[in-house]
Backbone as a chain_set.jsonl record, in Angstrom:
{"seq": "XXXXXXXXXXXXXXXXXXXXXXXXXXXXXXXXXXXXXXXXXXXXXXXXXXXXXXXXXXXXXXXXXXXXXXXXXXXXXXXXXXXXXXXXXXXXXXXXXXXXXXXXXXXXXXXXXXXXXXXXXXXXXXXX", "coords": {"N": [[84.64, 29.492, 28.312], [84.369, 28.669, 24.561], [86.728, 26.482, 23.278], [87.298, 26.175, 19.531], [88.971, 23.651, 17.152], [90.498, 24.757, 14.263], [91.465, 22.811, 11.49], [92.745, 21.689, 8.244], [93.539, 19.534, 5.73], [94.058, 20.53, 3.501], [96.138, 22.893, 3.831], [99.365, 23.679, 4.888], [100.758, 21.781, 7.229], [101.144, 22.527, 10.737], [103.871, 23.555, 11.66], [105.098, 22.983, 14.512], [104.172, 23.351, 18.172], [101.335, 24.483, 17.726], [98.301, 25.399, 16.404], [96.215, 25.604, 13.157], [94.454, 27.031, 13.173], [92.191, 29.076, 15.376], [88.622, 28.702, 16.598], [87.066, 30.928, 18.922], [84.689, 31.375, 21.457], [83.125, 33.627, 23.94], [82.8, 35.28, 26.894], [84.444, 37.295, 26.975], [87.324, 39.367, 25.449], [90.895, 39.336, 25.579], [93.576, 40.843, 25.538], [97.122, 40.965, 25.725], [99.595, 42.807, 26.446], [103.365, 42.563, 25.053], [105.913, 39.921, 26.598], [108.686, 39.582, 28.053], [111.947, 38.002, 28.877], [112.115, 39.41, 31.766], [112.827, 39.905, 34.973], [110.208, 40.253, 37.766], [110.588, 41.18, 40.168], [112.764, 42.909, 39.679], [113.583, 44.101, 37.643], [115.62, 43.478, 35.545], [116.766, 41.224, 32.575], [116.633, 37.858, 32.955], [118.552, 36.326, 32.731], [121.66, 36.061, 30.912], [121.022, 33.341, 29.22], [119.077, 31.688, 26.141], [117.121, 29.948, 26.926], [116.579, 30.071, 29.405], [115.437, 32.96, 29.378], [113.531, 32.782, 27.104], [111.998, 30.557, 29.286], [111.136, 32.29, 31.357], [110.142, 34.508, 30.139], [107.611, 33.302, 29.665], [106.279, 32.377, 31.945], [106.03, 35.148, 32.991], [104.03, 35.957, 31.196], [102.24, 33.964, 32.323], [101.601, 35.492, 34.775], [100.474, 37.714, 34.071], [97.984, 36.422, 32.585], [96.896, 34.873, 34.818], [96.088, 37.193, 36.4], [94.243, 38.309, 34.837], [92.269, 36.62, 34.962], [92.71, 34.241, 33.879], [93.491, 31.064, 32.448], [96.182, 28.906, 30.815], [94.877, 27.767, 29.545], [93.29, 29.405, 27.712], [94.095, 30.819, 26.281], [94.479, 32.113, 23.034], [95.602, 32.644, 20.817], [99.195, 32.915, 19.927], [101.882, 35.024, 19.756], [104.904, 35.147, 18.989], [108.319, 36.169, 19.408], [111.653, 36.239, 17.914], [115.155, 36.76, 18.042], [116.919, 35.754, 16.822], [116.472, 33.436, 14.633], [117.3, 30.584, 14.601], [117.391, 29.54, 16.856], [114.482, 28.646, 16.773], [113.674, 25.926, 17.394], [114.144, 25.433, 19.622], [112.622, 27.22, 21.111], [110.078, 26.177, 20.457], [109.967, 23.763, 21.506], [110.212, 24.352, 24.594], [107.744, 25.882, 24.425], [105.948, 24.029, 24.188], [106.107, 22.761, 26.278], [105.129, 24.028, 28.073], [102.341, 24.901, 27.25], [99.16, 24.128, 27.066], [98.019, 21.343, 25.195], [94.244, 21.331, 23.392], [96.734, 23.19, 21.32], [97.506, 26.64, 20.689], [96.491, 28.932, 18.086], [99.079, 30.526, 16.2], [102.271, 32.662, 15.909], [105.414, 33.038, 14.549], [107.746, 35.344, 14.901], [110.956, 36.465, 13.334], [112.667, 39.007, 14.202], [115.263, 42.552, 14.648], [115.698, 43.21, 16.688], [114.832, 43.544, 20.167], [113.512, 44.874, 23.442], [115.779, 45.639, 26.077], [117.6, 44.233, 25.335], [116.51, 41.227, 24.896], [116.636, 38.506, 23.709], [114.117, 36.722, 23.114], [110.762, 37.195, 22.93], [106.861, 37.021, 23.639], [103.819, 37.075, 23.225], [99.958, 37.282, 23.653], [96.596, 36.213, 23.306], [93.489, 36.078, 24.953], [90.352, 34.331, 24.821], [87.939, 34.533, 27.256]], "CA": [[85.078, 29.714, 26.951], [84.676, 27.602, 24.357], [87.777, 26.861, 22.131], [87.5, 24.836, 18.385], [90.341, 23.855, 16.635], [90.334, 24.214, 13.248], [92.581, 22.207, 10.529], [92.749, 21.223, 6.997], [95.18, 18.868, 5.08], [94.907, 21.372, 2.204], [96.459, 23.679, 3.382], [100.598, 23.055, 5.08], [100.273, 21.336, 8.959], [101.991, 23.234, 11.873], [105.454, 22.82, 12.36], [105.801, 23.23, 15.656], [103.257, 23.204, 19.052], [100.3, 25.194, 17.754], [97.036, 25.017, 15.535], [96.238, 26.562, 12.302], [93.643, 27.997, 13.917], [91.288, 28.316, 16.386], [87.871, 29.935, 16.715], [86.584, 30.769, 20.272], [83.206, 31.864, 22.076], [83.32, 33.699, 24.879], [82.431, 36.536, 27.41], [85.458, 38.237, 26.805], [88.541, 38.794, 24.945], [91.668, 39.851, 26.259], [94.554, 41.434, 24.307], [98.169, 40.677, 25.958], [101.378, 43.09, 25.96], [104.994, 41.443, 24.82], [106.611, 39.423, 27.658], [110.526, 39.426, 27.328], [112.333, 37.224, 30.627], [112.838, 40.207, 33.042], [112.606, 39.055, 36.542], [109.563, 40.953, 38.157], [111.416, 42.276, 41.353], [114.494, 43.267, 39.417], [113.141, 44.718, 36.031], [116.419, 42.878, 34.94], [116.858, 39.806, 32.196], [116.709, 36.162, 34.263], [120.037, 35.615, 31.893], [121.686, 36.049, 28.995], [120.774, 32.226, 28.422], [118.191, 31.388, 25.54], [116.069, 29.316, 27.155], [115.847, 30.631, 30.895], [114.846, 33.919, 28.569], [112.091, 31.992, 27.167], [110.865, 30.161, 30.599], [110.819, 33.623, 32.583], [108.637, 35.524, 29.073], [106.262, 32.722, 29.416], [106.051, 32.803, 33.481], [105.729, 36.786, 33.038], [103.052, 36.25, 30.445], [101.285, 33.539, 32.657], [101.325, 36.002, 35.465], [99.411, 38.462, 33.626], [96.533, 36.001, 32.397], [96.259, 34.834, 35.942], [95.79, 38.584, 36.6], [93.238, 38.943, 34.02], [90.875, 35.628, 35.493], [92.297, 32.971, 32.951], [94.19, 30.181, 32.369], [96.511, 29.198, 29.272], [93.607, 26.93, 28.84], [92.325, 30.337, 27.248], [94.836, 31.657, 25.057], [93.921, 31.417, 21.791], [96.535, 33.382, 19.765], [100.503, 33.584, 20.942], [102.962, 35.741, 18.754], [106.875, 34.935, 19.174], [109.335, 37.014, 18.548], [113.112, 35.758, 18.464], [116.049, 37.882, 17.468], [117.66, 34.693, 16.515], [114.914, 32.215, 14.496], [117.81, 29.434, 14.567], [116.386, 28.877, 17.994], [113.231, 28.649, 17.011], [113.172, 25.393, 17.579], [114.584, 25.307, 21.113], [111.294, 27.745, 21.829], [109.315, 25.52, 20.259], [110.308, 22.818, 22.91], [109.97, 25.347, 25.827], [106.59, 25.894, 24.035], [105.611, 22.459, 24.0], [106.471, 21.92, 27.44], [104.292, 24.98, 29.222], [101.109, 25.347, 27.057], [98.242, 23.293, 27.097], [96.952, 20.795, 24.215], [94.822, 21.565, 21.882], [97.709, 24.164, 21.336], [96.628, 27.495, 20.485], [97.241, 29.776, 16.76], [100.561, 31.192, 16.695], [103.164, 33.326, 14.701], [106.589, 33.178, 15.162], [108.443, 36.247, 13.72], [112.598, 36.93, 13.6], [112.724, 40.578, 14.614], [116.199, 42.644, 14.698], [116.6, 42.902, 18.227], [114.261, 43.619, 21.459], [113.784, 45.766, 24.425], [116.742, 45.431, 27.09], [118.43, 43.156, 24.542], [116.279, 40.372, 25.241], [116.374, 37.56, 22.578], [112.549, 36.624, 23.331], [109.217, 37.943, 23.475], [105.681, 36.385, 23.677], [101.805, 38.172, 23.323], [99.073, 36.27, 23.667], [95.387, 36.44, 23.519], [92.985, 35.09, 25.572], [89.268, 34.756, 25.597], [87.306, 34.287, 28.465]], "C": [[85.05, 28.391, 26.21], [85.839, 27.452, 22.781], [87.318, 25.621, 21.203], [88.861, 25.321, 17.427], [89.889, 23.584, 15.156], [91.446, 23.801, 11.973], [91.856, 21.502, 9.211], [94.164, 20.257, 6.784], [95.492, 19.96, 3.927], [95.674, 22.537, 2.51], [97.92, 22.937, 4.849], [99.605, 23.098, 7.012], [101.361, 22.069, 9.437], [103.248, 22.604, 11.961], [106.219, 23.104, 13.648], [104.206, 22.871, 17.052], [102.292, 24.545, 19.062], [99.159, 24.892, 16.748], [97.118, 25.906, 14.369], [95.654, 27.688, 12.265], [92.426, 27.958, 14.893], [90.083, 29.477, 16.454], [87.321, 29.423, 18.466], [85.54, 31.471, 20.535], [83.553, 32.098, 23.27], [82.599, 35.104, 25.776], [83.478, 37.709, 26.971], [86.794, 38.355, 26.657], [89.751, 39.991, 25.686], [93.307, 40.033, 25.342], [96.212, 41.708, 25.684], [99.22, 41.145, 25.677], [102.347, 41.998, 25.917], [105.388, 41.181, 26.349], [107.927, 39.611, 27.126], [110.74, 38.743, 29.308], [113.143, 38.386, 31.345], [111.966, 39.586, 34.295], [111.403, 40.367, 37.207], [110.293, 42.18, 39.185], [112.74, 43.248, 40.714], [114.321, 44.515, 38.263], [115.003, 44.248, 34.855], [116.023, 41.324, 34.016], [117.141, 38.755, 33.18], [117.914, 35.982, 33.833], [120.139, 36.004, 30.904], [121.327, 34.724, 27.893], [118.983, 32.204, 27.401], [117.099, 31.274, 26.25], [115.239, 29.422, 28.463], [115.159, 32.225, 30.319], [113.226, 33.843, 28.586], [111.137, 31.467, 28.271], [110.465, 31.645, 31.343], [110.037, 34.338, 31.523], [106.934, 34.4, 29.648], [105.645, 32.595, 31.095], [105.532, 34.14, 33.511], [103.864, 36.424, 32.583], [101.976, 35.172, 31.235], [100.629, 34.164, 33.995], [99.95, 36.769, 35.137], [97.722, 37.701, 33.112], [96.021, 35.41, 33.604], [95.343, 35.81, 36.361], [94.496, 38.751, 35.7], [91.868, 37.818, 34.062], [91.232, 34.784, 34.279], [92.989, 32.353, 33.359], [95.295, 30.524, 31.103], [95.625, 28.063, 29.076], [92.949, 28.332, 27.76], [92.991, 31.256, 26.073], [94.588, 30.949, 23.758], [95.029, 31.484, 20.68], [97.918, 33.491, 20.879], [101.293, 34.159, 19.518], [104.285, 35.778, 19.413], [107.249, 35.434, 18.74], [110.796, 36.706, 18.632], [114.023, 36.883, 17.891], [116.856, 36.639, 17.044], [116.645, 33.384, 15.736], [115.897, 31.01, 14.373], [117.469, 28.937, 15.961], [114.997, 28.693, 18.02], [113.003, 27.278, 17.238], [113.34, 24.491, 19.21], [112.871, 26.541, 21.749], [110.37, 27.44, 21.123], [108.945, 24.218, 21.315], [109.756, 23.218, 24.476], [108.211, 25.231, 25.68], [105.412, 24.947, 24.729], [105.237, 22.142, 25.638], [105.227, 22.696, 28.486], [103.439, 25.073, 28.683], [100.23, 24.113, 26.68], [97.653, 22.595, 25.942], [95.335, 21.228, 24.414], [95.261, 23.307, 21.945], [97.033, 25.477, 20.308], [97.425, 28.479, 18.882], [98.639, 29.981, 17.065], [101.328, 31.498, 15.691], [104.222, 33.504, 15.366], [107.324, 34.388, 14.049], [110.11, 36.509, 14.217], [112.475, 38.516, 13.232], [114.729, 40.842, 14.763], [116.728, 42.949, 16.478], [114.896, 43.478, 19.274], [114.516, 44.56, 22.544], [114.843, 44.897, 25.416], [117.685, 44.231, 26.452], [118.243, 41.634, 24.591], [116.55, 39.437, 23.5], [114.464, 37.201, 22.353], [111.501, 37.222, 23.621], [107.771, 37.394, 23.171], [104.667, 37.361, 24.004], [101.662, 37.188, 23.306], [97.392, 37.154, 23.437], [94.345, 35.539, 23.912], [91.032, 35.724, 25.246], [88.751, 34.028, 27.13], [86.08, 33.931, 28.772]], "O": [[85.435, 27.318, 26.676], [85.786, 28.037, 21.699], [87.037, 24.496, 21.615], [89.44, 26.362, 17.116], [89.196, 22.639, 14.781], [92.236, 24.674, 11.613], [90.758, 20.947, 9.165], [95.264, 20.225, 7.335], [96.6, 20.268, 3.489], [95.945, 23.275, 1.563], [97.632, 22.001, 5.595], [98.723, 23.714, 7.61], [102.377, 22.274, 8.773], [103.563, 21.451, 12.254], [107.408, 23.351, 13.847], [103.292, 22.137, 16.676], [102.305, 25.422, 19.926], [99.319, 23.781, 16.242], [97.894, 26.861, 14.384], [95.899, 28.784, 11.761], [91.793, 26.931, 15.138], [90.274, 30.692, 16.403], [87.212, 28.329, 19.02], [85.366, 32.388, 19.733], [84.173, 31.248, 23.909], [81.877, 35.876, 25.145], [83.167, 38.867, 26.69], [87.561, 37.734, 27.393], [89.524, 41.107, 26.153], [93.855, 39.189, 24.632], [96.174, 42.682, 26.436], [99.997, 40.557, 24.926], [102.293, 40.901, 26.473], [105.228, 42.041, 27.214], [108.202, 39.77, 25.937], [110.118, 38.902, 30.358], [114.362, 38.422, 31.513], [110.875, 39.031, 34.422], [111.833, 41.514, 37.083], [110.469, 43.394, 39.083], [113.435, 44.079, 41.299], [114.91, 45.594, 38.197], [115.303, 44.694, 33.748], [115.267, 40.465, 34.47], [117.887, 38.924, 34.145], [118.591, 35.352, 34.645], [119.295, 36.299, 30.058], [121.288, 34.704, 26.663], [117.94, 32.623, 27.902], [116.218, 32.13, 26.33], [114.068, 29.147, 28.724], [114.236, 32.614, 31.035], [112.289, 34.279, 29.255], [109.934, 31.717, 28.34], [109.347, 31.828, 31.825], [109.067, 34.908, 32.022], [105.762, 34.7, 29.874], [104.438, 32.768, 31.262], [104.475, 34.274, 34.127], [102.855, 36.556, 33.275], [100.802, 35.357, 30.913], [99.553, 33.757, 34.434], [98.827, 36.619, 35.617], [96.627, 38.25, 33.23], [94.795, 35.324, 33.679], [94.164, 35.596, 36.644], [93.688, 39.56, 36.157], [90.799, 37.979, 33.472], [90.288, 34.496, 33.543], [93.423, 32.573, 34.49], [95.451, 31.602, 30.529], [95.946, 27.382, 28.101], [92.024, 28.004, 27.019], [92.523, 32.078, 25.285], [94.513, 29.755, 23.469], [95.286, 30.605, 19.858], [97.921, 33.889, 22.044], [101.182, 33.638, 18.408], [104.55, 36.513, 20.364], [106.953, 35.595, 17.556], [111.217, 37.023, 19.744], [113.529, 37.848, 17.308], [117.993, 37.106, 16.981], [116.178, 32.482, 16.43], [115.237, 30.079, 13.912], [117.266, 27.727, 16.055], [114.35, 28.59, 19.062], [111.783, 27.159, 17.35], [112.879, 23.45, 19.677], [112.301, 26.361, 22.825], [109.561, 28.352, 20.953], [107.841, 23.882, 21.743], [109.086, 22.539, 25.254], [107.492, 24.681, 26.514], [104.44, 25.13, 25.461], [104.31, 21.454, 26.065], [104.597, 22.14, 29.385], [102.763, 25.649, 29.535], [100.69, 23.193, 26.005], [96.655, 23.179, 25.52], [95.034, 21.494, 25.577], [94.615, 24.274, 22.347], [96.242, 25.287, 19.385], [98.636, 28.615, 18.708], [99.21, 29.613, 18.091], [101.272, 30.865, 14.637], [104.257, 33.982, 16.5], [107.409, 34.335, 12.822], [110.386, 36.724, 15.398], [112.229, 39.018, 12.136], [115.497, 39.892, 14.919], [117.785, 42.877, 17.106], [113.909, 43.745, 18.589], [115.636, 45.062, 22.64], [114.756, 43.673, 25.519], [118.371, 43.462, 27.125], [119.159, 40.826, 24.441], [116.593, 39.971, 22.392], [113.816, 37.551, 21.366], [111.391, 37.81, 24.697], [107.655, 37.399, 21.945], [104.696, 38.242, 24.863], [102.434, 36.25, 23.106], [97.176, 38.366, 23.426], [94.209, 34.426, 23.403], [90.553, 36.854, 25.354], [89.283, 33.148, 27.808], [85.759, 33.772, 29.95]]}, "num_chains": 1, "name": "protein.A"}
C-alpha cells in the first residue's frame, strides 16, 4: 500500500495526532466495525477507567486488522467516538502513543452514550 499525506496551510492544521488527509493506493480496502474496550474472553468492559477503555478499543481494533493481513501502518481513516469530548484530549495522547507516524485522517465525534456504557469507540479503515 501506498499511503500520501496530504496538507495545506490554507486550510486549519490538525489538532491532535492525525492528517488532514490521506490518499492511498492499494489492492484492497478494508472497512472496520466500532471497537469499544470489552475484554475478548469476557465480552465485559476492561474498566470503568477512561483510558484503560481507550487502550483495550484500540488493542480490539488492532486485533481485527491483524485478522484482516494489515498493520496500523495501513489505516488510513480512524473515527472516535467519546461520550465525554472533555477527554478528548486524554485519547488523543493514547492516540499518539499506539498509531504510527505519518498519522492517519480522523474524526472525532461526542456521541450521547455507547454500547455496554462504554465511554469509547474507534473504526478504522485500512487499505491494503
Amino acid at each position: 500500500m501506498s499511503k500520501q499525506i496530504i496538507h495545506t496551510d490554507t486550510a486549519p492544521a490538525a489538532v491532535g495526532p492525525y492528517s488532514q488527509a490521506v490518499a492511498a493506493s492499494g489492492t484492497k480496502t478494508v472497512y472496520l466495525s466500532g471497537q469499544i474496550g470489552l475484554e475478548p474472553g469476557t465480552g465485559d468492559l476492561v474498566s470503568e477507567n477512561f483510558d484503560a477503555q481507550v487502550r483495550q478499543a484500540f488493542a480490539n481494533m488492532q486485533e481485527v486488522i491483524t485478522a484482516a493481513g494489515g498493520t496500523l501502518d495501513n489505516v488510513v481513516k480512524l473515527t472516535l467516538f467519546l461520550t465525554d469530548l472533555g477527554k478528548f484530549t486524554a485519547a488523543n495522547a493514547i492516540m499518539a502513543e499506539i498509531i504510527p507516524q505519518p498519522f492517519p485522517a480522523r474524526s472525532t465525534i461526542g456521541v450521547a452514550s455507547l454500547p455496554k456504557g462504554a465511554q469509547f469507540e474507534v473504526e478504522a479503515i485500512l487499505v491494503l
